[in-house]
N, C-alpha and C positions, 0 to 999 in steps of 0.2 A: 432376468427380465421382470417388469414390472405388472402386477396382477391385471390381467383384460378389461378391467371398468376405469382404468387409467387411460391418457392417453396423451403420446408424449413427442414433443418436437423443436425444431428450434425455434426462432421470433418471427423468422421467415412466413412460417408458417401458419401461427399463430403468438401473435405479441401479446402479453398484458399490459395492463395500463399501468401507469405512475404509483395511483392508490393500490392498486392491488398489490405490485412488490413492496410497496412501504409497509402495509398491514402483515405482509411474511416477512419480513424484515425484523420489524420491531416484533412479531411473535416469537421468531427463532432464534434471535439474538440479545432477549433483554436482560437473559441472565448470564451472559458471554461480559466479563471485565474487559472495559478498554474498548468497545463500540460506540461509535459517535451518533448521538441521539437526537434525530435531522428530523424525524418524519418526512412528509412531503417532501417541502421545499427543498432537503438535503437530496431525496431519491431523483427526482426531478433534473436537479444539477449533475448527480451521479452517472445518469441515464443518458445525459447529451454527453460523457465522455469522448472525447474525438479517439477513435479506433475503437470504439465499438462496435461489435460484430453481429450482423443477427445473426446470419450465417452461422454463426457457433454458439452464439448464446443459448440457453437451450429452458425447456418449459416444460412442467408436466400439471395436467388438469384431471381433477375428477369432477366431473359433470362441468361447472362452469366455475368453480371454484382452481383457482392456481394452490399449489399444494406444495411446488418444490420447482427451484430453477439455480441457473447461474447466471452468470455474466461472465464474456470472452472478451477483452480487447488486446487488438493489434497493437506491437507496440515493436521499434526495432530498439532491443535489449543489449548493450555491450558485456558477449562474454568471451573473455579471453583476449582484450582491445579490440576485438572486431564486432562490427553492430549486424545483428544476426536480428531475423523475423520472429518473434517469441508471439505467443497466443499468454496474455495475462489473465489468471480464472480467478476471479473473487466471488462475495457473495453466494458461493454454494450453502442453501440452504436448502431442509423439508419439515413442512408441519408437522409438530410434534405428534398429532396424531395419524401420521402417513409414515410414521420410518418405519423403517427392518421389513422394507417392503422393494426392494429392489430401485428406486427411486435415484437416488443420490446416482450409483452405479450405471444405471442405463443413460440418464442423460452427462456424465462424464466417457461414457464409453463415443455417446455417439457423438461429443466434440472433438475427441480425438481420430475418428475415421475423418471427421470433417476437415480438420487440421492439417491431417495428413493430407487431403486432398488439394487442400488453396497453399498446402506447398512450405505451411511453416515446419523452423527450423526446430522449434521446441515448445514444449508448456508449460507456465511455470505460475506458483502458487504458495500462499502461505497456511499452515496450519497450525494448530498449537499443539509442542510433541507428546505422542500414546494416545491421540485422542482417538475415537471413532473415524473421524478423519483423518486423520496421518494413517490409519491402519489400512481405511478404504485406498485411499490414496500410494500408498503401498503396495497394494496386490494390483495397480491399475500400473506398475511402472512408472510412478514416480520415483524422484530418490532425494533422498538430502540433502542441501547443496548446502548451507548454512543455517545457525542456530542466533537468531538474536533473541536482544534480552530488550525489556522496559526498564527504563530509570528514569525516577520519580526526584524531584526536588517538593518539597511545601510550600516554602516560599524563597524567595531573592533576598538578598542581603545587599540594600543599595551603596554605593561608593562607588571608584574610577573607573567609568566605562572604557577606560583607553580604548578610542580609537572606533567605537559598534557604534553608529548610529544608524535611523530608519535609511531606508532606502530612497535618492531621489530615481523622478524620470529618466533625470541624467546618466543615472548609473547602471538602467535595467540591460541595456545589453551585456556591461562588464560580469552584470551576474551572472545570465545567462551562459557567458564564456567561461564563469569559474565551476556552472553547472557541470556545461559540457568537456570540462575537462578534466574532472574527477575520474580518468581512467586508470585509478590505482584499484579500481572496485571492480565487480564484476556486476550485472543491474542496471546500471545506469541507463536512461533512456535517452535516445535521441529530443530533442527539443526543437519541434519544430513551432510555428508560430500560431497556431491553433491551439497546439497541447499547452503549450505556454499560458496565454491569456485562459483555457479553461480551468487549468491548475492555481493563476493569481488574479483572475480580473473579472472572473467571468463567473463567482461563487454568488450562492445564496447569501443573505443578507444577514444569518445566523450563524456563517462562518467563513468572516472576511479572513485575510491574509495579510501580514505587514511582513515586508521581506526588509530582513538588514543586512549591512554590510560593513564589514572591520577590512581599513586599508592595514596594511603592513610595507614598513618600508622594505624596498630590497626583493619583494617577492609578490606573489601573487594574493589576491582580497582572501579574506574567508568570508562566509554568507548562510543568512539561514529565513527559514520565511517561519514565523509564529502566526500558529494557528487556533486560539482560542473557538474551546467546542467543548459540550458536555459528554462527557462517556460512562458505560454504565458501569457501575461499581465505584469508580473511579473520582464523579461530579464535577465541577467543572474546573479545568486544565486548557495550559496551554501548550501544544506540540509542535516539539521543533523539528522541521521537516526540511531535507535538504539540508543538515546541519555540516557543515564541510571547515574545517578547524585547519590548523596549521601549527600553532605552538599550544604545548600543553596549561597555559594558562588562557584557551580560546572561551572554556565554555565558564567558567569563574569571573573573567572579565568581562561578559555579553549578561551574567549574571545581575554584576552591579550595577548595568546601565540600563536594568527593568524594575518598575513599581515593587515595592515589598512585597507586595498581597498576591505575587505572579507564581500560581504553582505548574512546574512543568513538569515533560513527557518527553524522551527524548527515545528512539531506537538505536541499538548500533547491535553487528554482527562481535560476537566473539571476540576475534580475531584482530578489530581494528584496533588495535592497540592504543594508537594516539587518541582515538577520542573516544575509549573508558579511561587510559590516565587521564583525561584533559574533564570528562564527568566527575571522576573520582574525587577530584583536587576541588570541584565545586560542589564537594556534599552529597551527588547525587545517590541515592538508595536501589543497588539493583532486584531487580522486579521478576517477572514472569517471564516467558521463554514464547515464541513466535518461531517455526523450523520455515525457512524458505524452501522449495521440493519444487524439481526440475523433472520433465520428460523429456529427454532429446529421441525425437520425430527421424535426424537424418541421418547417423550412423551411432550404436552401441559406445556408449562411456563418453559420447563427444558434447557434454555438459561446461565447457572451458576449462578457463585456469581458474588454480586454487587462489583466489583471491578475496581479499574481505568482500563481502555482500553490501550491497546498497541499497539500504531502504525506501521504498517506493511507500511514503506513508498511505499515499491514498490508494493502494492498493493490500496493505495491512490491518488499517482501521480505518479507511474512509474517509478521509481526513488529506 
């Protein structure tokens, strides 16, 4: 429990404003590699996510000062080919002068009594692994579930885009459909039309989105939506998000048909085989470690199947 001159709850209860989690945000996280560096207008967009929760979100104050919080959004999660109610936790932060004070801990505990109560299936979240967090996150009953990696390119190497160009209007449902059918992963999130437009249409002005799309004869598109954003350590990159590949020359050919000057960001779990061959083959330099950690809420072990992880970028680095 947190010291008596604290006082702690969900958004419910009491919300902060915009500036305030921007100001913990950029306190807690400027020395964290790989954070996308919005202020405002980034927290602002972050904040209308559709399936955000106050109900779980959760807050803690001393005096009038916010000091440490999270963010919970609803989100129905494919795990195991079935789309299950997941609670998605990001942004757990505490001011560096408030930790090893029971903080982090109490308003994680009490999203999960809440969680439990509105009936979700699971909780699920990324941490980077041995941190103070994986370790909190650990003795709270999280567990596992996969380890991805960042990889980095410098720049592009322009020649035959075979086949990658931008995205028209024309095409945004077929994306959509090659979103939603990336059930080789476990992650994946429903896409309804709210979550859509606030993930491509619906961003601040400092981190639009251009979605592409490579036909393939014979078979299904591949698709990825490029997200130019500055990150800390990192400076400024573009991340490929929803990046969904097909032949191992996907990410080398989507490669040549970007400006020289394009440095990217790409995540993939482990496991996915086809697209770190299909990185690999385009240069890419693997990077740091991100663990995805699951709570399953409705019965012991029933976290799905073991299947590669699908990166929710904007639930990884905000983005």
């Amino acid at each position: 429990m947190p010291a008596p001159d604290y006082s702690t709850g969900p958004y419910t209860a009491r919300a902060p404003s915009v500036a305030q989690v921007s100001r913990l945000n950029d306190l807690c996280f400027a020395e964290y590699p790989g954070v996308i560096e919005g202020g405002e207008p980034f927290m602002r967009w972050y904040m209308a996510r559709p399936g955000l929760d106050p109900r779980l979100c959760q807050a803690a104050w001393h005096g009038d000062g916010l000091v440490a919080g999270l963010f919970v959004t609803r989100l129905a999660l494919h795990l195991g080919a079935t789309p299950r109610p997941v609670g998605v936790i990001d942004t757990v932060m505490t001011h560096p002068e408030h930790r090893r004070r029971g903080l982090a801990g109490s308003l994680l505990s009490a999203t999960i009594r809440a969680a439990r109560e509105l009936g979700l299936w699971a909780l699920q979240l990324y941490t980077a692994p041995g941190s103070a967090g994986h370790r909190l996150y650990g003795s709270l009953g999280f567990r596992d579930r996969a380890t991805l990696r960042y990889w980095t390119r410098a720049k592009t190497d322009p020649g035959d885009p075979a086949r990658w160009r931008p995205c028209s209007l024309a095409d945004e449902a077929r994306v959509q459909d090659v979103v939603a059918s990336h059930r080789s992963h476990d992650g994946v999130p429903e896409m309804d039309t709210a979550y859509w437009a606030w993930r491509r249409h619906d961003r601040p002005l400092e981190l639009p989105a251009a979605t592409w799309i490579r036909d393939l004869p014979g078979g299904p598109a591949e698709t990825v939506a490029l997200l130019p954003a500055t990150m800390t350590a990192l400076g400024r990159r573009t991340v490929c998000s929803d990046l969904m590949v097909r032949q191992e020359d996907s990410v080398e050919s989507l490669c040549a048909a970007l400006p020289a000057s394009t440095s990217l960001v790409a995540l993939a779990d482990e496991r996915d085989h086809l697209l770190i061959t299909s990185l690999r083959k385009a240069d890419f330099e693997r990077g740091s470690a991100e663990v995805a950690m699951l709570m399953s809420l409705s019965s012991p072990g029933g976290a799905g199947a073991d299947l590669p992880w699908f990166a929710l970028t904007e639930s990884v680095i905000g983005v």
